[in-house]
C-alpha positions as a Markdown table, in Angstrom:
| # | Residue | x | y | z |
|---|---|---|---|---|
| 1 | Unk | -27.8 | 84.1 | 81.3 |
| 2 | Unk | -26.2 | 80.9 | 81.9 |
| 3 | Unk | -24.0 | 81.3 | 78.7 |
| 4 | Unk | -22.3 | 83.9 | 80.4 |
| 5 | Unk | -22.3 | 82.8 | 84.0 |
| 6 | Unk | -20.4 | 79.9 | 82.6 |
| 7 | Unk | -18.0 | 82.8 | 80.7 |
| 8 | Unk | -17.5 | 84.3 | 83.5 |
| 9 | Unk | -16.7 | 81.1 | 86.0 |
| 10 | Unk | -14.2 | 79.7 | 83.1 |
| 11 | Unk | -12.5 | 83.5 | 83.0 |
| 12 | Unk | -12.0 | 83.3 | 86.8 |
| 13 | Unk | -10.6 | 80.0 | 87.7 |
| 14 | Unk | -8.0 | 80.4 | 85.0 |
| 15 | Unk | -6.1 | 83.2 | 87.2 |
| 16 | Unk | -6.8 | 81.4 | 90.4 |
| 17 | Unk | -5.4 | 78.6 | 88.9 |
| 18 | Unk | -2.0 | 80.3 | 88.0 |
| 19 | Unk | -1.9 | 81.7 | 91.3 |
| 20 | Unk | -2.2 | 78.4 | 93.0 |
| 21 | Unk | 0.7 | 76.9 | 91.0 |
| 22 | Unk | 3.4 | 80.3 | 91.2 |
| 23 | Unk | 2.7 | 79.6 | 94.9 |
| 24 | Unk | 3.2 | 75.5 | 94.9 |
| 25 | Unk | 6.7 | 76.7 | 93.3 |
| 26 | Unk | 7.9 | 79.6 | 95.6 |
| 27 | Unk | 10.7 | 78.6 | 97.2 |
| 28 | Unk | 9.1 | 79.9 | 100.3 |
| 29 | Unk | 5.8 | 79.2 | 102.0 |
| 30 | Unk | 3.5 | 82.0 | 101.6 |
| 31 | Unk | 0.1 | 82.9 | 103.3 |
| 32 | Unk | -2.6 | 79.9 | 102.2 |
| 33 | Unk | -5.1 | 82.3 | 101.5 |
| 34 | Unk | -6.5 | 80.6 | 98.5 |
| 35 | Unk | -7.3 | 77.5 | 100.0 |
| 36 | Unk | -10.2 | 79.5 | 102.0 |
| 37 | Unk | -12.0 | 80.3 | 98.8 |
| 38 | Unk | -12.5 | 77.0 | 96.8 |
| 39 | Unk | -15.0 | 77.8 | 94.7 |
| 40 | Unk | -15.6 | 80.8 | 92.9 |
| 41 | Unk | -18.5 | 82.9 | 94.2 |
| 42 | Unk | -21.3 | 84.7 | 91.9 |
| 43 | Unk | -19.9 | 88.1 | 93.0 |
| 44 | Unk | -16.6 | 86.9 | 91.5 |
| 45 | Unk | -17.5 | 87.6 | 87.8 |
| 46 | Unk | -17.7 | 91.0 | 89.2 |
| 47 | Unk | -13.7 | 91.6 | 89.0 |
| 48 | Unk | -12.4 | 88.8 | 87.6 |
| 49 | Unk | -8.9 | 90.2 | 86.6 |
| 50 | Unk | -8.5 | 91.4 | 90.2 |
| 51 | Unk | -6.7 | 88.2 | 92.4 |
| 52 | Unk | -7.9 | 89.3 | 96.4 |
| 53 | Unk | -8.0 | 86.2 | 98.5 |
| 54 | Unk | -9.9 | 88.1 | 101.1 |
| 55 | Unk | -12.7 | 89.5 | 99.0 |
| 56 | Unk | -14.2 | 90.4 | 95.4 |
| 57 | Unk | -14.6 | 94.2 | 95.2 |
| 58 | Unk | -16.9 | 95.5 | 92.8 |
| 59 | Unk | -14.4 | 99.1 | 92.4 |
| 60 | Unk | -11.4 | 98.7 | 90.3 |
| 61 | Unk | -8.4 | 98.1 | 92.2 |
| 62 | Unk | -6.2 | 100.7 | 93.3 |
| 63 | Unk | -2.4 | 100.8 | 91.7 |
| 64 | Unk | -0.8 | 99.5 | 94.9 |
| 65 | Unk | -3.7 | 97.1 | 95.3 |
| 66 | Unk | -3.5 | 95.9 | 91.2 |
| 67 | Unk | 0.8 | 95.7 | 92.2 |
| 68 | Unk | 0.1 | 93.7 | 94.9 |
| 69 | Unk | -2.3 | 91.4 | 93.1 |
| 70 | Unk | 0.3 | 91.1 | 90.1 |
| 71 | Unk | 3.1 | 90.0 | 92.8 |
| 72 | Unk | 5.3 | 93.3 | 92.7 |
| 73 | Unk | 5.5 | 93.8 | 96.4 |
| 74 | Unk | 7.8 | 90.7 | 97.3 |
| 75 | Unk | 6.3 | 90.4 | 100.7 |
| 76 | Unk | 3.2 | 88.7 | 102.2 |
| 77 | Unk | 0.7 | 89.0 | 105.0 |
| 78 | Unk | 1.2 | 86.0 | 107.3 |
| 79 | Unk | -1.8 | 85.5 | 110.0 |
| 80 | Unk | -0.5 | 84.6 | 113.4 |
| 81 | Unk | -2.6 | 84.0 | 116.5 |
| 82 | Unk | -1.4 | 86.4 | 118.3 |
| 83 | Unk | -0.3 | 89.4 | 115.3 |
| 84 | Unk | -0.1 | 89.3 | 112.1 |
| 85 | Unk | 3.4 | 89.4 | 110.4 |
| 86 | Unk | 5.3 | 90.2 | 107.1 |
| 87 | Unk | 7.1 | 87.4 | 104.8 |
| 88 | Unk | 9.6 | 88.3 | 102.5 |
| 89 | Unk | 10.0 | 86.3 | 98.9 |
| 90 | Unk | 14.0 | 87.6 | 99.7 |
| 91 | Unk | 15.9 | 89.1 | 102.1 |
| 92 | Unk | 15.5 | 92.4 | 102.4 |
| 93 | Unk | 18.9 | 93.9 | 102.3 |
| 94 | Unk | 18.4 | 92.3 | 98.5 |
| 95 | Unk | 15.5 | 94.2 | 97.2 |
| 96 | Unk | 16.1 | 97.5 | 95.3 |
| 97 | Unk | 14.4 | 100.4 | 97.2 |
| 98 | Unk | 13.8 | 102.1 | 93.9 |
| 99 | Unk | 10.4 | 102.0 | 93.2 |
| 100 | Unk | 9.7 | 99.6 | 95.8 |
| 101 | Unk | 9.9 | 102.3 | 98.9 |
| 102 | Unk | 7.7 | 104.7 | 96.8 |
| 103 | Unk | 5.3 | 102.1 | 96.4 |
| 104 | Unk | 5.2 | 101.1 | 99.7 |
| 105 | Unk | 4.9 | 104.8 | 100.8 |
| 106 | Unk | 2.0 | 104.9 | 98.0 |
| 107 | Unk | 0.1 | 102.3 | 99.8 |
| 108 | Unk | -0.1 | 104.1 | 103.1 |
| 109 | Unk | -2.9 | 105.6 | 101.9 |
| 110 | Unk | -4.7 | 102.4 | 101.2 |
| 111 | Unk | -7.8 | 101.7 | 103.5 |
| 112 | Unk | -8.4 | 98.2 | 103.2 |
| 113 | Unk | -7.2 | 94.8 | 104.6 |
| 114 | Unk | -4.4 | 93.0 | 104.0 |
| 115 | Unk | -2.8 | 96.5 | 102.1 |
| 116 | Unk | -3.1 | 98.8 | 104.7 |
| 117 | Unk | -0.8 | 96.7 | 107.1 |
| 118 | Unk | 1.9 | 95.2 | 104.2 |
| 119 | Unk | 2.3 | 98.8 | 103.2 |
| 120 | Unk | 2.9 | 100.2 | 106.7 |
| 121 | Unk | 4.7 | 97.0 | 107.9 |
| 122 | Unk | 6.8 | 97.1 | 104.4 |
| 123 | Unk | 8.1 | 100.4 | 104.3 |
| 124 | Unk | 9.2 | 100.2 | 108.5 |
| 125 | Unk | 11.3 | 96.6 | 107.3 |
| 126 | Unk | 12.5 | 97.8 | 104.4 |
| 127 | Unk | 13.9 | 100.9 | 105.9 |
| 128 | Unk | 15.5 | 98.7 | 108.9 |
| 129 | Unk | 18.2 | 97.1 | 106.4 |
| 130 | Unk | 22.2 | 97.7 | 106.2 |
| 131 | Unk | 22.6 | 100.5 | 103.7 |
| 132 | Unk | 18.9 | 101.9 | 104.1 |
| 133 | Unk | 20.1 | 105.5 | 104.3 |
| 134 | Unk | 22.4 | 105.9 | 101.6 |
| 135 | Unk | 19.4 | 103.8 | 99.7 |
| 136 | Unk | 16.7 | 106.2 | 101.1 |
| 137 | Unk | 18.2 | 109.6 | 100.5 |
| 138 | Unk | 17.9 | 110.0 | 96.7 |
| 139 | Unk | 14.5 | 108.9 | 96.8 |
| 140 | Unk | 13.3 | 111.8 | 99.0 |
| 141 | Unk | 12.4 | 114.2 | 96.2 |
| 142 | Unk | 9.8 | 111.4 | 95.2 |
| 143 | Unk | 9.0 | 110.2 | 98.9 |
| 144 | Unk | 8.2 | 113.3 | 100.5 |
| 145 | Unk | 5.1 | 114.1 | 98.4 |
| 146 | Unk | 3.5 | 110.6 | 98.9 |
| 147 | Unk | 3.9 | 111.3 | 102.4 |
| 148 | Unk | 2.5 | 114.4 | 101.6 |
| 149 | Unk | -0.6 | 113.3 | 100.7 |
| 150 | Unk | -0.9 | 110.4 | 103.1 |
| 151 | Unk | -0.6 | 113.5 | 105.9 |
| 152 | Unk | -3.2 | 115.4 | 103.8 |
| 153 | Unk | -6.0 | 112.2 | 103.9 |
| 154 | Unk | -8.7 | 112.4 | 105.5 |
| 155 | Unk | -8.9 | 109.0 | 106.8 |
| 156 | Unk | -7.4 | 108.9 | 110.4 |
| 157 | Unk | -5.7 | 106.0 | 109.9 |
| 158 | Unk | -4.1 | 107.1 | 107.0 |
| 159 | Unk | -2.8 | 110.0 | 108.6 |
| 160 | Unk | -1.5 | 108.3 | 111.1 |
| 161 | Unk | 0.4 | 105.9 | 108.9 |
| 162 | Unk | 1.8 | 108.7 | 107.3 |
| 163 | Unk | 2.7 | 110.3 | 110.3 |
| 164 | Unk | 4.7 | 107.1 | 111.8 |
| 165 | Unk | 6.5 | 107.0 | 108.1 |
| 166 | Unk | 7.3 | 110.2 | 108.3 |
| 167 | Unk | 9.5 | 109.6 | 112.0 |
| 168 | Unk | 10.8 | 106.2 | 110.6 |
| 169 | Unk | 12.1 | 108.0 | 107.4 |
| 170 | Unk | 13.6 | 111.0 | 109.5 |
| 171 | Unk | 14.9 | 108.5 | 111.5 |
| 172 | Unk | 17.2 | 106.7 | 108.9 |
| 173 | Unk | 18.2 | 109.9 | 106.6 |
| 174 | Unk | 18.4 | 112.5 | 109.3 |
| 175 | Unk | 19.5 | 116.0 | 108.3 |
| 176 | Unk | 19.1 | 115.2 | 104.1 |
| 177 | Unk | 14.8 | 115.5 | 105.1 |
| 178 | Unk | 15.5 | 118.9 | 106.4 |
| 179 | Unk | 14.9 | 121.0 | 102.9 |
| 180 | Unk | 11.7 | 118.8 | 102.7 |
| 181 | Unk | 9.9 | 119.7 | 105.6 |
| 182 | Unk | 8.5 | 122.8 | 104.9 |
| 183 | Unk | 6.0 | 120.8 | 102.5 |
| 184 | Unk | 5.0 | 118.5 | 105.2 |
| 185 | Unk | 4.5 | 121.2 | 107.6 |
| 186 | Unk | 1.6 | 122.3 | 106.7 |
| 187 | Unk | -0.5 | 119.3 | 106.7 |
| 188 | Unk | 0.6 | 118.7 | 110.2 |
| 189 | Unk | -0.3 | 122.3 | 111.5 |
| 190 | Unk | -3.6 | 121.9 | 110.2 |
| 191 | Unk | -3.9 | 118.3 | 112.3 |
| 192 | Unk | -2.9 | 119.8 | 115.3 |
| 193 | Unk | -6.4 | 121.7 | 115.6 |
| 194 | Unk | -7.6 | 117.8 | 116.1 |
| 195 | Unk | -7.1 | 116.7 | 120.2 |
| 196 | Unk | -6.6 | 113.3 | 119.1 |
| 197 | Unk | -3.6 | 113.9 | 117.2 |
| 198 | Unk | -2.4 | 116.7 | 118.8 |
| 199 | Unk | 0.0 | 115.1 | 121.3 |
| 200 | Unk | 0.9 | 112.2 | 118.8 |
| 201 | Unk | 1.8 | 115.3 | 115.8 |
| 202 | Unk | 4.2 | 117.0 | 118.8 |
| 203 | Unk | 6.1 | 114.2 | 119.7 |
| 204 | Unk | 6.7 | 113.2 | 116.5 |
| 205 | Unk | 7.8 | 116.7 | 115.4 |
| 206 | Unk | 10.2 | 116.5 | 118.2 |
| 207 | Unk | 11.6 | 113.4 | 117.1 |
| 208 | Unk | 12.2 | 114.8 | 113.4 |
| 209 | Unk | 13.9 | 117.8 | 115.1 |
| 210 | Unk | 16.2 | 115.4 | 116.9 |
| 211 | Unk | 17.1 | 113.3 | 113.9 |
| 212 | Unk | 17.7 | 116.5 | 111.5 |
| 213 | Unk | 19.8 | 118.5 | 114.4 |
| 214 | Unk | 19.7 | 122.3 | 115.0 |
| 215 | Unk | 19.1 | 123.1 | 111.5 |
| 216 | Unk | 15.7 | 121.5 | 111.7 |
């Protein structure tokens, strides 16, 4: 038993190690997460490939989590007193939105912390740049069903993540989202049955119909 307790410490302070020193070199501060969890705890050896600075999990990460983890979303939860914040590793206007806004739109349907707001808070930035819309509208065919299925989840959170992507992405590439929503539509009839979402799913129906014109 101790033999591989020892295993399994050794197996996880080598990644926490790495991480410690990619951050030391970033040229830009990030969150210091890792400094809250010295030691490695017993439920470590649980995951130890996963890096989560806010938790062991004993399920297998999810792909935007295990993306995340690996350092493919080049932004970073900053806690401030007051809200928290995103910090980019680069500007914004520099990152490619292929995959990156499909990944971000993947992760709306994340339910845990600190994913559930670096997804949300990532895909309203990234879509705020110069150029966002001509960047934005070939991605659509690919877009529009992860919204999809963010509108289809059964976590009310997730839905309403969804639903705010779906007004920020109208938003930017207008009329071009107009041969798409007849897959989102239904999703959104079905929510409307809800009172809590039914006034939040008409307004923002009402903003997509503004953004897409009379055709919409």
């Amino acid at each position: 038993g101790s033999n591989v307790l020892r295993m399994s410490s050794g197996i996880q302070i080598k990644p926490k190690t790495a991480v410690q020193k990619s951050k030391t070199s970033s040229p830009l501060p990030c969150s210091p997460e890792p400094a809250i969890k010295p030691q490695p705890k017993p439920s470590d050896k649980l995951n130890p490939k996963t890096i989560d600075p806010f938790g062991a999990h004993s399920r297998p990460p999810s792909a935007f989590a295990a993306i995340y983890a690996k350092g493919g979303i080049p932004c970073r939860l900053v806690h401030g007193s007051v809200k928290h914040s995103l910090q980019w590793e680069c500007l914004p206007e520099t990152v490619p939105f292929d995959p990156l806004l499909v990944t971000l739109a993947e992760g709306l349907r994340e339910t845990k912390h600190p994913y559930t707001f670096v997804s949300k808070e990532g895909f309203k930035e990234l879509l705020m740049v110069e150029g966002a819309t001509e960047k934005a509208i070939p991605l659509l065919p690919r877009l529009v069903p992860v919204l999809k299925a963010a509108l289809a989840h059964s976590d009310d959170e997730v839905f309403g993540r969804g639903l705010d992507a779906l007004v920020q992405l109208s938003a930017v590439v207008g009329p071009s989202l107009n041969d798409h929503l007849k897959h989102l539509l239904t999703n959104l009839s079905r929510r409307l049955m809800d009172k809590k979402f039914r006034e939040k799913i008409t307004v923002a129906l009402q903003k997509v119909e503004q953004y897409g014109g009379k055709v919409s």
